[in-house]
C-alpha positions in Angstrom: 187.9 -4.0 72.1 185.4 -2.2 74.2 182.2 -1.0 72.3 179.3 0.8 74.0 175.8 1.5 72.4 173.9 3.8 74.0 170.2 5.9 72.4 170.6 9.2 74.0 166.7 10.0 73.1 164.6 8.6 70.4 161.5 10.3 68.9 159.5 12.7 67.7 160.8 15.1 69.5 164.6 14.0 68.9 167.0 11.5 68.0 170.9 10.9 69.1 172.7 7.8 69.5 176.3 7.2 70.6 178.5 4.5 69.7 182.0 4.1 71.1 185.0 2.5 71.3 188.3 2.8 73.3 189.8 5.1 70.5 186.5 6.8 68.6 182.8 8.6 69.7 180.6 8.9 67.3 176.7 10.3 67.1 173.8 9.2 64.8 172.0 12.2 64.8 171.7 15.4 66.8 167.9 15.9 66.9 168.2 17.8 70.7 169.6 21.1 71.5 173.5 20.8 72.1 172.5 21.3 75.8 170.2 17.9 75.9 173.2 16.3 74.1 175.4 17.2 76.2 173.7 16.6 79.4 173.3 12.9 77.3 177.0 12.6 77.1 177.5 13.3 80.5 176.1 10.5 81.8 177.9 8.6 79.3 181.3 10.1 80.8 181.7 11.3 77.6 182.2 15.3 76.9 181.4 17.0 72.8 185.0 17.9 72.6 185.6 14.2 72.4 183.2 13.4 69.6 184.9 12.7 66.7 182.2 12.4 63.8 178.2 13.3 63.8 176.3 10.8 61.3 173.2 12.3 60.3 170.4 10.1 58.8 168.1 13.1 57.1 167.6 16.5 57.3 164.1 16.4 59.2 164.7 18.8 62.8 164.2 15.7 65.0 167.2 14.5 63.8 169.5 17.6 63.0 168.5 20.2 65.4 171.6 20.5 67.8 173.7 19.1 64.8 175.0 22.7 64.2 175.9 24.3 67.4 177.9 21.1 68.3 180.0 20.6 65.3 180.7 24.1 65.3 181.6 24.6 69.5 183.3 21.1 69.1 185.3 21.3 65.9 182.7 18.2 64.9 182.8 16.5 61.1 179.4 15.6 60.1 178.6 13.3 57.5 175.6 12.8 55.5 174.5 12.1 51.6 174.5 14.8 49.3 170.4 15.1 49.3 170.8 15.6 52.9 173.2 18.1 53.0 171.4 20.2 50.5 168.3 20.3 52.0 169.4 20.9 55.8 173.1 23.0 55.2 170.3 26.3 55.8 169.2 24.8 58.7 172.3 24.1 60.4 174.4 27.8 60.2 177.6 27.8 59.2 179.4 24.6 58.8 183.6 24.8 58.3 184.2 23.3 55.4 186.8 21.0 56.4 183.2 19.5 58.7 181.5 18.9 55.5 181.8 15.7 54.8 180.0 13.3 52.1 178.6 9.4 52.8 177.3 6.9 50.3 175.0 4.4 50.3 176.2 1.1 49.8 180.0 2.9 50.7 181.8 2.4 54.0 182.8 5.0 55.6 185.9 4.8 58.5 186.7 7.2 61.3 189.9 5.6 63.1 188.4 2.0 64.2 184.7 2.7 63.1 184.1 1.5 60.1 179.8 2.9 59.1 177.8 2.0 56.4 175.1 3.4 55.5 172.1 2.2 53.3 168.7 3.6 51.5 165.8 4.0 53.5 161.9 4.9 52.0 161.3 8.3 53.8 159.8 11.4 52.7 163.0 12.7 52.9 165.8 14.4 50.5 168.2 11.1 50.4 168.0 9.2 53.5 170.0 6.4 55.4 170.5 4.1 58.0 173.2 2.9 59.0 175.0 0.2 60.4 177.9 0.3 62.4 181.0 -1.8 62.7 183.7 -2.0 65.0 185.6 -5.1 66.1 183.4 -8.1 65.7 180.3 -5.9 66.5 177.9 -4.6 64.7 175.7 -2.4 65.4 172.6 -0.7 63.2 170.1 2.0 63.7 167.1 1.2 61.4 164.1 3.9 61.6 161.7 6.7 59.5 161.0 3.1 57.5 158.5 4.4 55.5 158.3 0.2 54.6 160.3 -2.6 54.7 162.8 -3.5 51.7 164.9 -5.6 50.6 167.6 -3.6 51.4 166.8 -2.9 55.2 166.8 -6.1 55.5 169.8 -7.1 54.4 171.8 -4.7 56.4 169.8 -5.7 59.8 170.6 -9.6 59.5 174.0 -10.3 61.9 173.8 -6.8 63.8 174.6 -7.3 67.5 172.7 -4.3 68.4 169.6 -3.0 66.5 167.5 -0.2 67.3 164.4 -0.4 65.2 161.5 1.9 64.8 158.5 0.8 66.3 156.3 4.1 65.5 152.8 3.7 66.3 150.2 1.3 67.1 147.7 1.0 63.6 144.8 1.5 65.7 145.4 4.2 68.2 146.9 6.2 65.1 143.5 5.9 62.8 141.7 6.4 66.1 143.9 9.6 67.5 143.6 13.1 67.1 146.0 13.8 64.2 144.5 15.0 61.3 143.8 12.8 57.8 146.7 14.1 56.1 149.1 13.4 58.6 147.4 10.1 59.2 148.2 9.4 55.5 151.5 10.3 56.0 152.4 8.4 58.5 151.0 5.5 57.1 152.2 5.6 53.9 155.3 3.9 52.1 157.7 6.9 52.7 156.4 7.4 56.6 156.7 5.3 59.5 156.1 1.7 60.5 154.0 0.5 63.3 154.3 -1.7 66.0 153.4 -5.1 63.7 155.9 -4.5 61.0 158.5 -4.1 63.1 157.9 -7.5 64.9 157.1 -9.1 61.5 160.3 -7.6 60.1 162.3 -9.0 63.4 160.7 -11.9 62.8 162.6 -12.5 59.6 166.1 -11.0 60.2 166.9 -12.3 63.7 170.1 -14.6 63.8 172.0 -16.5 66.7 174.1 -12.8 66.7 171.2 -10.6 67.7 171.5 -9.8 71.4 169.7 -6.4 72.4 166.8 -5.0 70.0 166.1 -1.6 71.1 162.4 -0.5 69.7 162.7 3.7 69.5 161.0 6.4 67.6 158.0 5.6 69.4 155.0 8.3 68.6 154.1 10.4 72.1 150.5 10.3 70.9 149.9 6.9 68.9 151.6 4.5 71.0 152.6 3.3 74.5 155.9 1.7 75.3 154.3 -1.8 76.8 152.0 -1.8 74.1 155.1 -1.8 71.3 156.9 -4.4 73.2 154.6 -6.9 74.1 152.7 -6.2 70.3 156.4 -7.3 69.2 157.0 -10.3 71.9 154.0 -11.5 70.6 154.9 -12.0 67.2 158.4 -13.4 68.0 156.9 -16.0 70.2 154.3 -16.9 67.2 157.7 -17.6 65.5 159.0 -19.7 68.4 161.6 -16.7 69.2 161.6 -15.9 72.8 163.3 -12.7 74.6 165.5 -13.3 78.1 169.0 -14.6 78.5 170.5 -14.7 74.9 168.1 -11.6 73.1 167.1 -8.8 75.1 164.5 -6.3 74.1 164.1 -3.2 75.6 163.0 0.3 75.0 164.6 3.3 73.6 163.4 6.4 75.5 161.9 9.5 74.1 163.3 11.9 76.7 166.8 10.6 78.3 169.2 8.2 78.0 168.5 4.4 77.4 170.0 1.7 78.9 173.9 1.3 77.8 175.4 -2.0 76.0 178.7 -2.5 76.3 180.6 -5.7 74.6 
């Protein structure tokens, strides 16, 4: 089976990733305009009408804002929780019912040789997910808007082949930056994002002999650098005698076009 993982953009200003195999397309998200997407799955040799589902993690625009205009110009399910669905459907325009469609947390979820699962994540959000995708012997999971680390995000990152984890901001350019108190609180807070350390202290704990690409995304524009996420991260894996090269690759997942592509 051939399985490709690709971040079409990751951040602030939008999220998409595609997952393929021989028979299915899918997208986590849709956080661009259906024209970025598109441009996104163009370089993937992919077109929209060949999409077959749209997962959508929570209702916040970065990550629903083309979600609309592609399902409807592409006959595109999506899926999402219930929460989510009630508090983006307004934001989306009119979605054929037959495109509605409902996921669980905890509950798999299969389009043709896909099988998703998505799982609770502490957001400020209606009901949100991750979610972790299998197909063949792969797995792949997309892990990010971690307001903190729980038990549960845990569990569903041990044994993925592919992981692309938040790495938001860096603690001290964010208290240091320009954003105001509030947001600052936000950010920090247990339903906001996590920062550089936590993701390498979480990768620390849940990297097995099956990891082989970490992809660090949702990076913050203004409260963080992309060398200063990964080598923050490298250096807590090496404290933990886990090195990056030949066997697990780390690399970034870009905030304005397409990241690199793994294929199995």
């Amino acid at each position: 089976m051939s399985v490709k993982f690709c971040s079409i953009a990751s951040g602030s200003s939008g999220n998409s990733i595609f997952v393929s195999t021989e028979h299915t397309r899918i997208l986590v998200d849709a956080g661009l305009s259906g024209k970025r997407i598109q441009e996104g799955l163009s370089k993937l040799q992919t077109d929209g009408s060949q999409v077959d589902a749209l997962f959508i993690t929570h209702e916040h625009t970065d990550h629903i804002k083309g979600a609309g205009i592609l399902s409807r110009r592409f006959d595109i399910p999506i899926y999402a929780t219930q929460g989510t669905w009630d508090a983006m459907e307004g934001q989306l325009g009119n979605i054929a019912p037959k495109n509605k469609r409902f996921v669980y947390s905890g509950e798999k979820c299969v389009v043709n040789d896909i099988c998703v699962h998505p799982f609770e994540i502490p957001h400020d959000a209606a009901e949100p997910v991750g979610y972790s995708i299998f197909a063949g012997n792969y797995k792949m999971t997309v892990a990010t808007d971690l307001g903190h680390v729980t038990d549960t995000v845990k569990e569903n990152i041990i044994d993925s082949d592919v992981l692309l984890l938040e790495a938001n901001h860096d603690e001290e350019m964010l208290k240091k930056g320009p954003y105001p108190w509030s947001l600052k609180q936000r950010i920090l807070g247990n339903k906001g994002h996590i920062s550089n350390i936590t993701a390498g202290e979480l990768l620390s704990e849940v990297i097995t002999e099956k990891m082989k690409y970490i992809f660090l995304g949702h990076l913050s524009d203004e409260n963080n650098i992309p060398y200063l996420a990964y080598e923050t991260v490298e250096k807590i894996l090496n404290k933990h005698h886990i090195k990056l090269g030949t066997y697990l690759k780390m690399d970034m997942a870009s905030r304005y076009t397409n990241s690199r592509m793994v294929e199995f």
